[in-house]
N, C-alpha and C positions, 0 to 999 in steps of 0.2 A: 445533424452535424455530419458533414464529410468525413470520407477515412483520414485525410490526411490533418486537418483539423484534429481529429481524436489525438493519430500519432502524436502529432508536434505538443496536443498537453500531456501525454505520455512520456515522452523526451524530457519536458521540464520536469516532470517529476521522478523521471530517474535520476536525476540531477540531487535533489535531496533523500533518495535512497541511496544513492554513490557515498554522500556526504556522511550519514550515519554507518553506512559500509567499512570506511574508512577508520571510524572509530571503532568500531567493533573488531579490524582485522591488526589495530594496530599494535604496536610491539610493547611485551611486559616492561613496565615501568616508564613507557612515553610521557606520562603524568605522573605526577603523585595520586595515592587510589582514591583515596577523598574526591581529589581533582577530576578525576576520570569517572566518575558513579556520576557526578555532577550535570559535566558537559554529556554523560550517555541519557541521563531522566530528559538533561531539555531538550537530547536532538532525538527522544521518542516523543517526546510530549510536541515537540514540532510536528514532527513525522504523522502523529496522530491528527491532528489542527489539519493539516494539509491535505492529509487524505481522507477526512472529511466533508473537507468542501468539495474534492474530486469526486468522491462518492457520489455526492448528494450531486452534483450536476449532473455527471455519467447516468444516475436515476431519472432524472428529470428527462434527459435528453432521448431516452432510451421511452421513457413513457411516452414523452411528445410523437417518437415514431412509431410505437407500437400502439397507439390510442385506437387503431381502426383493425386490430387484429386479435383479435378478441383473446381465445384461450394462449394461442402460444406465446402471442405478447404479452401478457401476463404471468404466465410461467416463467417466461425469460428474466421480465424485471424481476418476480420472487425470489430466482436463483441467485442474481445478482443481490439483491438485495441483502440475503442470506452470507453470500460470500463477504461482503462487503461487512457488516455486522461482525463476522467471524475474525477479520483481519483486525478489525480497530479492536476489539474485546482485548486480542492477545497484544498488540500491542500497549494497548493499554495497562494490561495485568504488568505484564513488563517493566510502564514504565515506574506503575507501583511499587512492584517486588525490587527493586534493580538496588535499592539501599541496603538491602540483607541479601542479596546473595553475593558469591563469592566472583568475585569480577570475571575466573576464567569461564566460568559456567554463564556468568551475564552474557559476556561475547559470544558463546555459543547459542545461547537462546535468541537473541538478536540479529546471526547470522542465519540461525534456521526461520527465522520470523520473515526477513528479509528475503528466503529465498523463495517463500511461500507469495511474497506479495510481489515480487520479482512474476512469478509462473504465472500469476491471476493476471498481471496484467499484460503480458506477453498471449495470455490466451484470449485477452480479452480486443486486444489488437488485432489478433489472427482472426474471429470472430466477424468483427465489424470489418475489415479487409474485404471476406467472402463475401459475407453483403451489399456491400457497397462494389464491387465486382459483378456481381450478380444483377444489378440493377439496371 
């Protein structure tokens, strides 16, 4: 896959981290709290769905180019793979938990969830950049 190609599915999926961002930053009492636990479980249970299937191509695509590179392409995808694993876990615990915790505390585990998968994928950008630079 091209850098630019990676970027533009990166874009679209900032687009649904913006969207759960939104709810997570938004002002006490925008909803009724019922209302707001709600529409927060289905835009992490999306958010999870979605970066799923990113993942799981991101792997694919990343094996299909490292297939002829023995150790460090294989490191590379483990790492990733690992990260990848690590992001959906929590988000997922999240989208679990999100009915018993206390909404201010939701927002903030949401926000730090989000900035964690924000960073992975801004490095993961930077990454494929130099490579494909490099080429």
């Amino acid at each position: 896959m091209r850098a630019d190609e990676f970027i533009g599915r990166h874009e679209l999926l900032a687009l649904d981290i913006d969207r759960l961002h939104l709810v997570a930053t938004s002002a006490d009492g925008a909803l009724p709290e019922a209302r707001m636990r709600a529409v927060v479980s289905r835009e992490l249970l999306e958010l999870c769905s979605v970066l799923a299937g990113h993942f799981a191509s991101e792997e694919a695509s990343l094996l299909a180019s490292t297939s002829g590179v023995a150790a460090r392409g294989a490191d590379a995808l483990e790492e990733l793979h690992r990260e990848h694993g690590r992001i959906l876990a929590q988000l997922r615990h999240l989208a679990e938990t999100a009915e018993s915790l206390p909404i201010d505390v939701l927002k903030l585990r949401i926000s730090d969830v989000l900035d964690a998968v924000g960073e992975h994928e801004r490095s993961e950008v930077r990454r494929v950049s130099e490579v494909d630079a490099g080429r």
